[in-house]
mmJSON file of the N, C-alpha and C atoms, coordinates in Angstrom:
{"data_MODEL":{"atom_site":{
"group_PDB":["ATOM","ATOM","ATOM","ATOM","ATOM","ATOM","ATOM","ATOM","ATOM","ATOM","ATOM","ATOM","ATOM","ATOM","ATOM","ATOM","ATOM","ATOM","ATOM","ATOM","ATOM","ATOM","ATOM","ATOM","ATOM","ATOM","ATOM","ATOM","ATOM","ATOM","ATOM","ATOM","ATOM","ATOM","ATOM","ATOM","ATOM","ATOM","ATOM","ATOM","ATOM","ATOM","ATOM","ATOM","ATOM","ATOM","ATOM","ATOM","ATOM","ATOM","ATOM","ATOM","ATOM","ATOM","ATOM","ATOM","ATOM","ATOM","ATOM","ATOM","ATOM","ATOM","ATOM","ATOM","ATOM","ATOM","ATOM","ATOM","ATOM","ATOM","ATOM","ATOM","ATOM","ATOM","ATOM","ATOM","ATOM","ATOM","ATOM","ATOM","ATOM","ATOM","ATOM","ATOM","ATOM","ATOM","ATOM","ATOM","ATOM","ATOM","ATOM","ATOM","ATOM","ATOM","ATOM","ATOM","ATOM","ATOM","ATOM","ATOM","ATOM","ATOM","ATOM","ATOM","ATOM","ATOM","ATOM","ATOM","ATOM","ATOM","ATOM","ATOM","ATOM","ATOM","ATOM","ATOM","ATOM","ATOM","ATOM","ATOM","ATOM","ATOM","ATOM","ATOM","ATOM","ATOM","ATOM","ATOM","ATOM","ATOM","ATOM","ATOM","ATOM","ATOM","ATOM","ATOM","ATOM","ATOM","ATOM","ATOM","ATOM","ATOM","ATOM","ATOM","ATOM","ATOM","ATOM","ATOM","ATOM","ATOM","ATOM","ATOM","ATOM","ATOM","ATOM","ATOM","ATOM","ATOM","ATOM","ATOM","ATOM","ATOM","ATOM","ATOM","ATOM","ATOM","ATOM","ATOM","ATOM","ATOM","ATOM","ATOM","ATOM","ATOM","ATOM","ATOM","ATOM","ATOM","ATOM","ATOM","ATOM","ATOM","ATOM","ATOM","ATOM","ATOM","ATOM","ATOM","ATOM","ATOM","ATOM","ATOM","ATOM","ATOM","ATOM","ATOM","ATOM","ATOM","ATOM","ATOM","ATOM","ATOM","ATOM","ATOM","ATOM","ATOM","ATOM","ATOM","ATOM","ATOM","ATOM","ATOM","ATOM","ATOM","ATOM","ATOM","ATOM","ATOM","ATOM","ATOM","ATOM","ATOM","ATOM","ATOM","ATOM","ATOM","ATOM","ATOM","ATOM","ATOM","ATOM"],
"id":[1,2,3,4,5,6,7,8,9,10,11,12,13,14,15,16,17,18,19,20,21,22,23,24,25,26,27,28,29,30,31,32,33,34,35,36,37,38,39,40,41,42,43,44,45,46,47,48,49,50,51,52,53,54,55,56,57,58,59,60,61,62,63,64,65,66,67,68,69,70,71,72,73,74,75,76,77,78,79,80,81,82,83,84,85,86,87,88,89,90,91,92,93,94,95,96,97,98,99,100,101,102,103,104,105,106,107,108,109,110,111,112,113,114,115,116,117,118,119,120,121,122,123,124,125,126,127,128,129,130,131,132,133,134,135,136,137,138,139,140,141,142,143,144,145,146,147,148,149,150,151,152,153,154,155,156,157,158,159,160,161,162,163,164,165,166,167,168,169,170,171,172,173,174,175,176,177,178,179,180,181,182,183,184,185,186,187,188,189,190,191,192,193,194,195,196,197,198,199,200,201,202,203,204,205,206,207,208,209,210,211,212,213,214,215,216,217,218,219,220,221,222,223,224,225,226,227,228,229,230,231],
"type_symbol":["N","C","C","N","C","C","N","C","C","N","C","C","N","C","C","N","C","C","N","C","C","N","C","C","N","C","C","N","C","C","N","C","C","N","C","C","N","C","C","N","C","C","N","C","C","N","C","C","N","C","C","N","C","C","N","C","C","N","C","C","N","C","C","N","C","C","N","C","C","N","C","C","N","C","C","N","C","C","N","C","C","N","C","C","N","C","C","N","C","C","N","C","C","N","C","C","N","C","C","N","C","C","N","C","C","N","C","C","N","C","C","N","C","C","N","C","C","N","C","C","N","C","C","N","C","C","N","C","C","N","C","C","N","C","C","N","C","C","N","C","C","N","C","C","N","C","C","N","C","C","N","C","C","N","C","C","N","C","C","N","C","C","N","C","C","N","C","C","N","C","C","N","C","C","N","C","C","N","C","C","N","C","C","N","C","C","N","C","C","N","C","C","N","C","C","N","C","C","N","C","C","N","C","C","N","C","C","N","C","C","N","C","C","N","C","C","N","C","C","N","C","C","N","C","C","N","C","C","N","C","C"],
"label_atom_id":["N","CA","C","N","CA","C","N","CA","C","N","CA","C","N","CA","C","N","CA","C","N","CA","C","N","CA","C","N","CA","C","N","CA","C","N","CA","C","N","CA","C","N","CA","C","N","CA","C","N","CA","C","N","CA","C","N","CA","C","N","CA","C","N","CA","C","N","CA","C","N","CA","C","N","CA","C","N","CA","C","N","CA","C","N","CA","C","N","CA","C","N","CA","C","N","CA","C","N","CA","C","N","CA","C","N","CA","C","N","CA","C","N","CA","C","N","CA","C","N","CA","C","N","CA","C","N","CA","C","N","CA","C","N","CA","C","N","CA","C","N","CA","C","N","CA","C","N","CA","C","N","CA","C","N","CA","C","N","CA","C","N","CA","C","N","CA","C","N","CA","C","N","CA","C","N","CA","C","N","CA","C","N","CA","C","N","CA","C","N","CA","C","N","CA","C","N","CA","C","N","CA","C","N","CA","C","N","CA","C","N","CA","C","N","CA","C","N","CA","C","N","CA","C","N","CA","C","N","CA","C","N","CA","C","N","CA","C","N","CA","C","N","CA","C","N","CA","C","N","CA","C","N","CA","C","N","CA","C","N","CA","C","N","CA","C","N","CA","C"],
"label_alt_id":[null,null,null,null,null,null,null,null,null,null,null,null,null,null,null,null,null,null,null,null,null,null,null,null,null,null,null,null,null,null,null,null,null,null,null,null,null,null,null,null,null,null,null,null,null,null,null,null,null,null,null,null,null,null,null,null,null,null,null,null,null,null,null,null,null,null,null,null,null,null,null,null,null,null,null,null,null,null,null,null,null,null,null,null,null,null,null,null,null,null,null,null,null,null,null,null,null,null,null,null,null,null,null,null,null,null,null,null,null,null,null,null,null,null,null,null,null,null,null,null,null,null,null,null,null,null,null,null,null,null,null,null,null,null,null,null,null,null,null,null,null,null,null,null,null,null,null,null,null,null,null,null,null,null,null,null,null,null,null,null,null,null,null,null,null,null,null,null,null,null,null,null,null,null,null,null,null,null,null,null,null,null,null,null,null,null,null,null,null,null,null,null,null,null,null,null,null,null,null,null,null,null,null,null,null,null,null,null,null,null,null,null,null,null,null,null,null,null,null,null,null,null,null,null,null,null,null,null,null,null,null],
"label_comp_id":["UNK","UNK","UNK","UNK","UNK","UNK","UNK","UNK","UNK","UNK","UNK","UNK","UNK","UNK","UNK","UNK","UNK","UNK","UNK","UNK","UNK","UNK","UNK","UNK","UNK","UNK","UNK","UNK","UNK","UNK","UNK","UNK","UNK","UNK","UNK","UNK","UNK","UNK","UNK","UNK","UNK","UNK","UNK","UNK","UNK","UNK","UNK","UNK","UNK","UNK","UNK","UNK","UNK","UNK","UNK","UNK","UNK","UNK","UNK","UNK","UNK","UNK","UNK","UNK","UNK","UNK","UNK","UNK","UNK","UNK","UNK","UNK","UNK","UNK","UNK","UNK","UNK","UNK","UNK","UNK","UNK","UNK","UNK","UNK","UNK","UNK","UNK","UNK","UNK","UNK","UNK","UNK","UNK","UNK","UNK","UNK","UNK","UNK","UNK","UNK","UNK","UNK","UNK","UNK","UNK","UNK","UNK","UNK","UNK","UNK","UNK","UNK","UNK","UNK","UNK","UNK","UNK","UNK","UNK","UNK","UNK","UNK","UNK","UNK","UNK","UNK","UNK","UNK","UNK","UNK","UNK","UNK","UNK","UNK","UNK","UNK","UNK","UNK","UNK","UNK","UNK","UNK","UNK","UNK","UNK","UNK","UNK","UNK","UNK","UNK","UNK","UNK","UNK","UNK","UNK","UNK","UNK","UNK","UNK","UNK","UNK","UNK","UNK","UNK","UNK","UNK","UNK","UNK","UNK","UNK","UNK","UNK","UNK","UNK","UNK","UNK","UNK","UNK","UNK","UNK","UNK","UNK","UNK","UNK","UNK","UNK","UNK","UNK","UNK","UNK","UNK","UNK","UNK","UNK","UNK","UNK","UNK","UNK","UNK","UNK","UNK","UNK","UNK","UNK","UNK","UNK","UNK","UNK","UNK","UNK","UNK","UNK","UNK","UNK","UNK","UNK","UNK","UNK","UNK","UNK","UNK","UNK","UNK","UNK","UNK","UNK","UNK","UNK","UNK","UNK","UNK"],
"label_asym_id":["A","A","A","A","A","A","A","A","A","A","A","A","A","A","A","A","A","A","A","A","A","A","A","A","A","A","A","A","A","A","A","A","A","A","A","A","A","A","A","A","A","A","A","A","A","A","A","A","A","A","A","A","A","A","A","A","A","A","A","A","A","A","A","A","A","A","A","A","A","A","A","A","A","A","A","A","A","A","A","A","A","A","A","A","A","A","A","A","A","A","A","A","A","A","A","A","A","A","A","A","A","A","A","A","A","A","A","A","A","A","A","A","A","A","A","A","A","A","A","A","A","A","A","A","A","A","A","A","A","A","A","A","A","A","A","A","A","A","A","A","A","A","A","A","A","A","A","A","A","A","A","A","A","A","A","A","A","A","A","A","A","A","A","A","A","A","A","A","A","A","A","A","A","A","A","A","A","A","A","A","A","A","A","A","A","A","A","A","A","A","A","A","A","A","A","A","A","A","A","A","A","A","A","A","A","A","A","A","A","A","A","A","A","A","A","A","A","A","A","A","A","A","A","A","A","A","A","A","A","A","A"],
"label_entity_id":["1","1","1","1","1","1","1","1","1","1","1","1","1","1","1","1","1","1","1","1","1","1","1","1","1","1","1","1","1","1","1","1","1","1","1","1","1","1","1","1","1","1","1","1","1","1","1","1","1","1","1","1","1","1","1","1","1","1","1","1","1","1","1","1","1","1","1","1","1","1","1","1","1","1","1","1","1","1","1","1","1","1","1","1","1","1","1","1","1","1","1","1","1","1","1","1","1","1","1","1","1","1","1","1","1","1","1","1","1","1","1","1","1","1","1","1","1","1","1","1","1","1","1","1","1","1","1","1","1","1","1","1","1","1","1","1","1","1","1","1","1","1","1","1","1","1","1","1","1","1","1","1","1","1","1","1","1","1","1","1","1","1","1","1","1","1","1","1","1","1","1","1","1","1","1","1","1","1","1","1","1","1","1","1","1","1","1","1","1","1","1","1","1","1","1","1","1","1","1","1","1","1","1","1","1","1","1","1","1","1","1","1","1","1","1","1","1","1","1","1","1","1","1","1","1","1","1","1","1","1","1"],
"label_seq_id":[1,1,1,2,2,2,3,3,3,4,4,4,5,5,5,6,6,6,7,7,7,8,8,8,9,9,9,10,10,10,11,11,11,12,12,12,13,13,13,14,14,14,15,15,15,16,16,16,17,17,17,18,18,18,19,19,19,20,20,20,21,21,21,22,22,22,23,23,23,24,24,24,25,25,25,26,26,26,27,27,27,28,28,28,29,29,29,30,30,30,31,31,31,32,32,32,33,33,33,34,34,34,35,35,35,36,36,36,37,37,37,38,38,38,39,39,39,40,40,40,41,41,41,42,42,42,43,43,43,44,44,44,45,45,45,46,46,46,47,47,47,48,48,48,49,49,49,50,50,50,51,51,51,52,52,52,53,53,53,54,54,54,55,55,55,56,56,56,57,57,57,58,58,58,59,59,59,60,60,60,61,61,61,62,62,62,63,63,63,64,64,64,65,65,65,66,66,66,67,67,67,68,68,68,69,69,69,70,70,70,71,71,71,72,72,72,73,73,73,74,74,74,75,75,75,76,76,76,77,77,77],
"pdbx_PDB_ins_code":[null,null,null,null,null,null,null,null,null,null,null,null,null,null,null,null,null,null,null,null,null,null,null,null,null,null,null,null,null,null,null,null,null,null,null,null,null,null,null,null,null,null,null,null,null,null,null,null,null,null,null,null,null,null,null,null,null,null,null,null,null,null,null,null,null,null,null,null,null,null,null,null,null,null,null,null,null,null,null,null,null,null,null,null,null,null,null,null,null,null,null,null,null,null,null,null,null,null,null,null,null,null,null,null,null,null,null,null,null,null,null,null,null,null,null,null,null,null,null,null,null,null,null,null,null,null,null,null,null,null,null,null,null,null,null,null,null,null,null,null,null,null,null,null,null,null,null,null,null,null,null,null,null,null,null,null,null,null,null,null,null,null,null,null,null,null,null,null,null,null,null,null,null,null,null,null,null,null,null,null,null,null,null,null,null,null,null,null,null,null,null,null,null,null,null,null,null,null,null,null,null,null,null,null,null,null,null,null,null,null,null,null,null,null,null,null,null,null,null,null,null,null,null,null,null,null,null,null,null,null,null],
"Cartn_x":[-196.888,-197.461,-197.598,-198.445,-199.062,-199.276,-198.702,-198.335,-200.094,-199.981,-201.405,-202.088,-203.243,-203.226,-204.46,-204.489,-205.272,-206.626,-207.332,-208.611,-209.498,-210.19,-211.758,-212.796,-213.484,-215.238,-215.615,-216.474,-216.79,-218.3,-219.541,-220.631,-221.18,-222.499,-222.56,-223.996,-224.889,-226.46,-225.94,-227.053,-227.589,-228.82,-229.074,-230.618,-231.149,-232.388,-232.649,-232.528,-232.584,-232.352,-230.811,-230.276,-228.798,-228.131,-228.693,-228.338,-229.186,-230.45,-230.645,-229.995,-229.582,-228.51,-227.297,-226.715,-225.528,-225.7,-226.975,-227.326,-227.658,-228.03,-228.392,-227.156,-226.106,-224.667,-223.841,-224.035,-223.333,-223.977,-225.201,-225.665,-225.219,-224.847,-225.165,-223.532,-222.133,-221.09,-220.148,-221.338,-220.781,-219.768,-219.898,-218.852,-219.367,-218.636,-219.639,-219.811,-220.904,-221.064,-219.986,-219.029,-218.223,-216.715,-216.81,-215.802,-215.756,-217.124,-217.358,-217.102,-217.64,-217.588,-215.974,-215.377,-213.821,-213.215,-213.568,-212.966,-213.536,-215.075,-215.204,-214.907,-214.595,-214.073,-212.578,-211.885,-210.48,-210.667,-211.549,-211.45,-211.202,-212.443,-213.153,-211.851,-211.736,-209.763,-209.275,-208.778,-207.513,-208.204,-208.773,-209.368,-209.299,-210.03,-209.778,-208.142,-207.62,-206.258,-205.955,-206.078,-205.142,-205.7,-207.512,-207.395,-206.823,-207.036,-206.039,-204.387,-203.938,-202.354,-203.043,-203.474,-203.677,-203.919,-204.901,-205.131,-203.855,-203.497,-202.093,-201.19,-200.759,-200.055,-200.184,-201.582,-201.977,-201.893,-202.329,-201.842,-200.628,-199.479,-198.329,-197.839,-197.064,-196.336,-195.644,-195.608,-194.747,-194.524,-193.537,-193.055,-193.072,-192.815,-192.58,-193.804,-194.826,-195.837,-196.27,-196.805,-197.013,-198.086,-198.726,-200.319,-199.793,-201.313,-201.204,-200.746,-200.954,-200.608,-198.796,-198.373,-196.961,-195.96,-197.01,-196.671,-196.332,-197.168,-197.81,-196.419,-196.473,-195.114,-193.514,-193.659,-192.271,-192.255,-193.513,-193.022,-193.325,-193.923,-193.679,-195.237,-196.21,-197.002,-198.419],
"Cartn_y":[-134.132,-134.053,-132.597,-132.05,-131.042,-130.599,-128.964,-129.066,-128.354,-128.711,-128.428,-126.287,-126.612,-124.944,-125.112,-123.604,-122.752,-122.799,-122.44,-122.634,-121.226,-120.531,-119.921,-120.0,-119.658,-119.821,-118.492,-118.049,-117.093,-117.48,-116.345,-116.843,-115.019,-115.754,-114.927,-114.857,-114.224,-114.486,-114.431,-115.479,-114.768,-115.137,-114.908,-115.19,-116.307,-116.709,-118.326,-119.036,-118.026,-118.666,-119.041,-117.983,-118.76,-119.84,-119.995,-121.04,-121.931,-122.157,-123.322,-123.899,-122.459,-122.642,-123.743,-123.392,-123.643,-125.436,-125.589,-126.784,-127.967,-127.406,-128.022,-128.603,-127.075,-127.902,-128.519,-128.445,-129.458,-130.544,-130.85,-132.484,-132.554,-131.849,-132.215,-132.957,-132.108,-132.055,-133.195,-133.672,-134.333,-133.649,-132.388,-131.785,-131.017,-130.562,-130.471,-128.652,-128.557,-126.862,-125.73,-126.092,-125.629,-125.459,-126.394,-126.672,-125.959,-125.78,-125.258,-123.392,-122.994,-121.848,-121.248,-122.268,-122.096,-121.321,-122.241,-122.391,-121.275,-120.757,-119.535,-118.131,-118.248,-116.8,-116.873,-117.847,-118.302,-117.539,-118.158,-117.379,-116.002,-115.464,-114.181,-112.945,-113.692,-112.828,-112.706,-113.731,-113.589,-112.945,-112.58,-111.94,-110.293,-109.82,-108.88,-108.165,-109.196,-108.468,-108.461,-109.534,-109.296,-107.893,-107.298,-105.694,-105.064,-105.192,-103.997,-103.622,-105.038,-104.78,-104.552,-104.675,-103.867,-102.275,-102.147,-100.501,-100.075,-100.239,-99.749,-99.502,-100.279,-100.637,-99.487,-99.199,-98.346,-97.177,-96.951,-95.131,-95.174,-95.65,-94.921,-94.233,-93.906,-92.576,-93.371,-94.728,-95.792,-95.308,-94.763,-94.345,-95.675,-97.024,-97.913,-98.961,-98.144,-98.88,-98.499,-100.038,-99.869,-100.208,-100.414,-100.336,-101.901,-102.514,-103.662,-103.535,-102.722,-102.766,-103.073,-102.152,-101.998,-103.489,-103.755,-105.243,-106.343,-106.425,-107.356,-107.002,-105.242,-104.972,-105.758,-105.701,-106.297,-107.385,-108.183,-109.155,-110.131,-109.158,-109.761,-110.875,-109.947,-110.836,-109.941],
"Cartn_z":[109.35,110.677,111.091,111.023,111.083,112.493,113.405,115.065,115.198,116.506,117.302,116.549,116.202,115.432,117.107,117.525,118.503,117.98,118.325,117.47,118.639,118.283,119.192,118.812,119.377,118.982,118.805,117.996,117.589,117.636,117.728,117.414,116.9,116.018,115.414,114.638,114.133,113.405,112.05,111.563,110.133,110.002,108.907,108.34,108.455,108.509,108.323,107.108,106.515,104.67,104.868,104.965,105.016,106.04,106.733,107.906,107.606,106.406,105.918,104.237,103.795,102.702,103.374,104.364,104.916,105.032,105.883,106.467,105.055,104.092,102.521,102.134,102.089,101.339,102.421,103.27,104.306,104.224,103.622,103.96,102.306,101.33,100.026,100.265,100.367,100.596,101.774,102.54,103.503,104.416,104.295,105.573,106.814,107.609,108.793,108.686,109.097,108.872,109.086,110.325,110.966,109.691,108.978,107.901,106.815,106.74,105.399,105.454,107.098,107.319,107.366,108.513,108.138,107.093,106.018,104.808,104.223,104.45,103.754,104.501,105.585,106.162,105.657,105.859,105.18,103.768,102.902,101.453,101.396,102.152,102.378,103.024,103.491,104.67,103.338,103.243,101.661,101.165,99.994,99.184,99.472,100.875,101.287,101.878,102.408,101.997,100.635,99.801,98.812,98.379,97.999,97.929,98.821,100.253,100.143,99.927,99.748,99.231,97.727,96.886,95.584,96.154,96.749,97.105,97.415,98.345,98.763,97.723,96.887,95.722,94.534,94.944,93.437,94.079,95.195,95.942,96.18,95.691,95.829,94.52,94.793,93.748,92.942,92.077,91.465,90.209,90.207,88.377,87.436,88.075,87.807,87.224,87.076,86.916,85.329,84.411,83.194,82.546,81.684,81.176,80.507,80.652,80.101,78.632,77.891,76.685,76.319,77.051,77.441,77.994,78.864,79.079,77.727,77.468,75.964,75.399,75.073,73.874,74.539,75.945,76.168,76.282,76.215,76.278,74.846,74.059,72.683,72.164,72.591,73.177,72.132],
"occupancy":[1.0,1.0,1.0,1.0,1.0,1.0,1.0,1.0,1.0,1.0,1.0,1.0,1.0,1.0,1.0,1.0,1.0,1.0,1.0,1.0,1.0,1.0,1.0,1.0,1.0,1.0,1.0,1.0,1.0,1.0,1.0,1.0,1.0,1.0,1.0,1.0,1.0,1.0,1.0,1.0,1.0,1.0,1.0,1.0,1.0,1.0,1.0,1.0,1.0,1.0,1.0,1.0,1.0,1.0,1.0,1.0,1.0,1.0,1.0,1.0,1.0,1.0,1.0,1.0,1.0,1.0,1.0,1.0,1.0,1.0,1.0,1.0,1.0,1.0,1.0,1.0,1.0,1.0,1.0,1.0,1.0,1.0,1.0,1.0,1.0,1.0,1.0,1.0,1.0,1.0,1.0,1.0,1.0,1.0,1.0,1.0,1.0,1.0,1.0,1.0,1.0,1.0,1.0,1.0,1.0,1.0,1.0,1.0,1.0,1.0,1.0,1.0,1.0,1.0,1.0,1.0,1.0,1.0,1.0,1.0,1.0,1.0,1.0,1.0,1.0,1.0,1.0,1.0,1.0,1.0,1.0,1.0,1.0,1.0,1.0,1.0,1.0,1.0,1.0,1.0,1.0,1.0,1.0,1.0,1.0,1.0,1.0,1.0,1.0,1.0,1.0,1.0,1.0,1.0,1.0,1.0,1.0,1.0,1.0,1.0,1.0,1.0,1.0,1.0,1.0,1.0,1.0,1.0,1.0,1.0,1.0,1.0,1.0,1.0,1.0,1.0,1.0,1.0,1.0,1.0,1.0,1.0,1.0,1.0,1.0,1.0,1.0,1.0,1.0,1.0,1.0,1.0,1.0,1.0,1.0,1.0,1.0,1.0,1.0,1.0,1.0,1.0,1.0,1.0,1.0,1.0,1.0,1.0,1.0,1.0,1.0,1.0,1.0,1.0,1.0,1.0,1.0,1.0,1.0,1.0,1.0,1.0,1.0,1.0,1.0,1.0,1.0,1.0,1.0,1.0,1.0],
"B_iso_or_equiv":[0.0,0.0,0.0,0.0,0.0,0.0,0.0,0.0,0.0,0.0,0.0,0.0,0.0,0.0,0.0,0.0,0.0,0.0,0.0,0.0,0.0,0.0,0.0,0.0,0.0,0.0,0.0,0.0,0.0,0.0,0.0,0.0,0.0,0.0,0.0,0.0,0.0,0.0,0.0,0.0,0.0,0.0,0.0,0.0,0.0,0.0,0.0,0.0,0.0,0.0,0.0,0.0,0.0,0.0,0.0,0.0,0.0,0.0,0.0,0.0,0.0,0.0,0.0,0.0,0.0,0.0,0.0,0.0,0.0,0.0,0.0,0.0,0.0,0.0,0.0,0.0,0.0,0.0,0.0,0.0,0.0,0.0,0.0,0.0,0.0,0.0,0.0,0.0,0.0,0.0,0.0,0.0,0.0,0.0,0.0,0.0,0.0,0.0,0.0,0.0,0.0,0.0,0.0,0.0,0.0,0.0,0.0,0.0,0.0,0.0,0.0,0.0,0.0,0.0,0.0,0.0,0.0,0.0,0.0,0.0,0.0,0.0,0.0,0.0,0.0,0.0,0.0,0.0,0.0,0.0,0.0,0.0,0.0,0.0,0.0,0.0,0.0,0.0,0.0,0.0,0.0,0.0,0.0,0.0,0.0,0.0,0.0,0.0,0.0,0.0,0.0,0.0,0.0,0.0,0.0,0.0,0.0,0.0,0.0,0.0,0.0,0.0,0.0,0.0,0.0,0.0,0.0,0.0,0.0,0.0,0.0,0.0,0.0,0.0,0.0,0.0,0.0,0.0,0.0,0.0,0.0,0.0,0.0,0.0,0.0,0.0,0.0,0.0,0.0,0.0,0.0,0.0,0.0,0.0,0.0,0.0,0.0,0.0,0.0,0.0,0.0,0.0,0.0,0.0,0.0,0.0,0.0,0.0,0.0,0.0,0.0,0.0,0.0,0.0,0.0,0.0,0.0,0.0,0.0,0.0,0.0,0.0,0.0,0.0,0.0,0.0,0.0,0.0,0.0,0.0,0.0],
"pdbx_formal_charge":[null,null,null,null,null,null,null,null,null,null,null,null,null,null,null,null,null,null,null,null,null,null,null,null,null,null,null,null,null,null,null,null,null,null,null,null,null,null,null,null,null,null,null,null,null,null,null,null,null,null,null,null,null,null,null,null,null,null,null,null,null,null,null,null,null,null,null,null,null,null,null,null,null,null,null,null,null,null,null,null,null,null,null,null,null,null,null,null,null,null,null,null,null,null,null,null,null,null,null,null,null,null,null,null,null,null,null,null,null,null,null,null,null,null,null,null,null,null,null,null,null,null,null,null,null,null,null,null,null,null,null,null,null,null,null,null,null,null,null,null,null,null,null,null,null,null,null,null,null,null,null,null,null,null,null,null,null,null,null,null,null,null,null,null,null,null,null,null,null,null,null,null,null,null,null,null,null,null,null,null,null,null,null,null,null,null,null,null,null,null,null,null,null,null,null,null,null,null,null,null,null,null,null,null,null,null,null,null,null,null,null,null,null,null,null,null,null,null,null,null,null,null,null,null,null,null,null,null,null,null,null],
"auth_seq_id":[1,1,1,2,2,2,3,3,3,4,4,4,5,5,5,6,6,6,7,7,7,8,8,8,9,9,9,10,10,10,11,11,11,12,12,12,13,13,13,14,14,14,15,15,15,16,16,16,17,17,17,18,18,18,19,19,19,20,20,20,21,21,21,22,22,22,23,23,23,24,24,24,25,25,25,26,26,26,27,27,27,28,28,28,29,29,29,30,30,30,31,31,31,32,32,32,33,33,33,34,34,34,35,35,35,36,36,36,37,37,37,38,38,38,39,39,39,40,40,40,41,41,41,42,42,42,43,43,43,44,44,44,45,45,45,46,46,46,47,47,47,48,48,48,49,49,49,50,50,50,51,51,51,52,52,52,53,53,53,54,54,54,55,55,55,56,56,56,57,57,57,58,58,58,59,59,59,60,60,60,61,61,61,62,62,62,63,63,63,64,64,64,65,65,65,66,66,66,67,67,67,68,68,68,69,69,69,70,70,70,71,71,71,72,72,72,73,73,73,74,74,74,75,75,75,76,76,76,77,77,77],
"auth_comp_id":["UNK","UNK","UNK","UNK","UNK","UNK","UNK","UNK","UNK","UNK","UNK","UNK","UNK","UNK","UNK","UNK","UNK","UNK","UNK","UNK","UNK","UNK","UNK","UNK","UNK","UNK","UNK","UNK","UNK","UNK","UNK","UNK","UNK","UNK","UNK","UNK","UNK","UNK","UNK","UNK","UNK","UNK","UNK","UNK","UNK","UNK","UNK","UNK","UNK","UNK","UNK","UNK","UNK","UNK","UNK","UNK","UNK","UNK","UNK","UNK","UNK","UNK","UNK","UNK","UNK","UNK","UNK","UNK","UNK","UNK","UNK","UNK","UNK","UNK","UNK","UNK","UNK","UNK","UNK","UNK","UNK","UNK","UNK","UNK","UNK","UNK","UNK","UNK","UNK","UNK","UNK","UNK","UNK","UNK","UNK","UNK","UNK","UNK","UNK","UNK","UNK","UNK","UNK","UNK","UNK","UNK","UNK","UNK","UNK","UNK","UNK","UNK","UNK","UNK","UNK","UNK","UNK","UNK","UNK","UNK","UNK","UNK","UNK","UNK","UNK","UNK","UNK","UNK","UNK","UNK","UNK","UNK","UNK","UNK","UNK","UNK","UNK","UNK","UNK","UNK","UNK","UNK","UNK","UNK","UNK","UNK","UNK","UNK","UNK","UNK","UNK","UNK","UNK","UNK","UNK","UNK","UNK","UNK","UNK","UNK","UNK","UNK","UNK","UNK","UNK","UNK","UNK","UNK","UNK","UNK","UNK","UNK","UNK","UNK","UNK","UNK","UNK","UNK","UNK","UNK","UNK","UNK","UNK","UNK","UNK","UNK","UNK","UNK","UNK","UNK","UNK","UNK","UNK","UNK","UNK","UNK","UNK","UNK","UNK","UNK","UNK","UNK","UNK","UNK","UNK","UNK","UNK","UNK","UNK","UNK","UNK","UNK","UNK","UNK","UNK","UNK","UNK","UNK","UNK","UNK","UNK","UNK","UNK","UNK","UNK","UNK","UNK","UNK","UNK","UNK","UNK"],
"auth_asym_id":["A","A","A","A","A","A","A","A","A","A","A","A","A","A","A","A","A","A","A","A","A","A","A","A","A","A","A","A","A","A","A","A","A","A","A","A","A","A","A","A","A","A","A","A","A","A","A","A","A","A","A","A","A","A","A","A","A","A","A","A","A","A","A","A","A","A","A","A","A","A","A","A","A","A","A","A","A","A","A","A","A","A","A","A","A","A","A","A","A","A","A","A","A","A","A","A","A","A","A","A","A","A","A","A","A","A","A","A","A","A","A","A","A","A","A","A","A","A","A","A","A","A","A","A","A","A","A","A","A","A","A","A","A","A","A","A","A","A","A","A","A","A","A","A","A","A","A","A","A","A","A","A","A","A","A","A","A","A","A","A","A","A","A","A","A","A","A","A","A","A","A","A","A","A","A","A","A","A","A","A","A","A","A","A","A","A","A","A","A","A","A","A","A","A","A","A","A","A","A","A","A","A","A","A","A","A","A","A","A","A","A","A","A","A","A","A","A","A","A","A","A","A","A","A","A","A","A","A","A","A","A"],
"auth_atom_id":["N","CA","C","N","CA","C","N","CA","C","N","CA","C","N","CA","C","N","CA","C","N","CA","C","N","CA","C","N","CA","C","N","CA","C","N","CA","C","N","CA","C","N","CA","C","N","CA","C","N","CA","C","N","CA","C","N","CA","C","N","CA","C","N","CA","C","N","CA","C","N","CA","C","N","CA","C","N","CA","C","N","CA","C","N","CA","C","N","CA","C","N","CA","C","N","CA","C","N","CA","C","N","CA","C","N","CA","C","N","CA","C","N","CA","C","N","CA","C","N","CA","C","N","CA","C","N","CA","C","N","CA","C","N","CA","C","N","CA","C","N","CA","C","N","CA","C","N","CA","C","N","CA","C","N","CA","C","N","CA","C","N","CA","C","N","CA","C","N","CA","C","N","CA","C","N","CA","C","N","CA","C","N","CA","C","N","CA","C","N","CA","C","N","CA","C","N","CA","C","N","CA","C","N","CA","C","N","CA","C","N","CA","C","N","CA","C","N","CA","C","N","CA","C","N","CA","C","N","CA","C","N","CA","C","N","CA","C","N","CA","C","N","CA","C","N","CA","C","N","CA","C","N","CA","C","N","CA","C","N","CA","C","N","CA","C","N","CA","C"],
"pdbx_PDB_model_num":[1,1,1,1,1,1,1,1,1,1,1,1,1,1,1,1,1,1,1,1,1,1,1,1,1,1,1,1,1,1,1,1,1,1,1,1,1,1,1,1,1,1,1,1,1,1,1,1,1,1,1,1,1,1,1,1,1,1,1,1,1,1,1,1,1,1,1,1,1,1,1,1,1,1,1,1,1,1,1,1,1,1,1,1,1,1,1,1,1,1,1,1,1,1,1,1,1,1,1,1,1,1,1,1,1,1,1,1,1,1,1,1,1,1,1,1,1,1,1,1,1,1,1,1,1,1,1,1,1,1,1,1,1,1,1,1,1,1,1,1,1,1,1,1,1,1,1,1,1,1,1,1,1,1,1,1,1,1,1,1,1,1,1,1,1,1,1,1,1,1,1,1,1,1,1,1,1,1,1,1,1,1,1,1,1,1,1,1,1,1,1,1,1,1,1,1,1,1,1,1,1,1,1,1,1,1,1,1,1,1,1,1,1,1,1,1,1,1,1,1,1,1,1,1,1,1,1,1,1,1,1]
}}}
């Protein structure tokens, strides 16, 4: 049982091609446009943090960091 999530409205343009892309796989998919968008700004977020915790990750000063090759050798691979 899943508690009440907040929700806002956002509005916003795009192209007509893509807002008839959108309208295609929502009738192909059976889901409602709003769902599908969700789910792809949802993707789109993750993705972009996860670079920048990689960016971050790779500009620090990590002595600790090893080449895939190196990997492979320890682990026997």
């Amino acid at each position: 049982m899943g508690g009440f999530v907040r929700q806002a409205t956002v509005t916003f343009r795009i192209p007509q091609e893509e807002k008839e892309r959108l309208e295609a796989i929502s009738a192909k998919v059976h889901l409602p446009k709003s769902v599908l968008l969700k789910e792809a700004v949802r993707e789109y977020l993750d993705e972009i943090e996860d670079a920048l915790i990689a960016l971050e990750r790779l500009s620090r000063d990590d002595r600790n960091l090893i080449t895939g090759e190196e990997l492979r050798k320890r682990l026997g691979i």
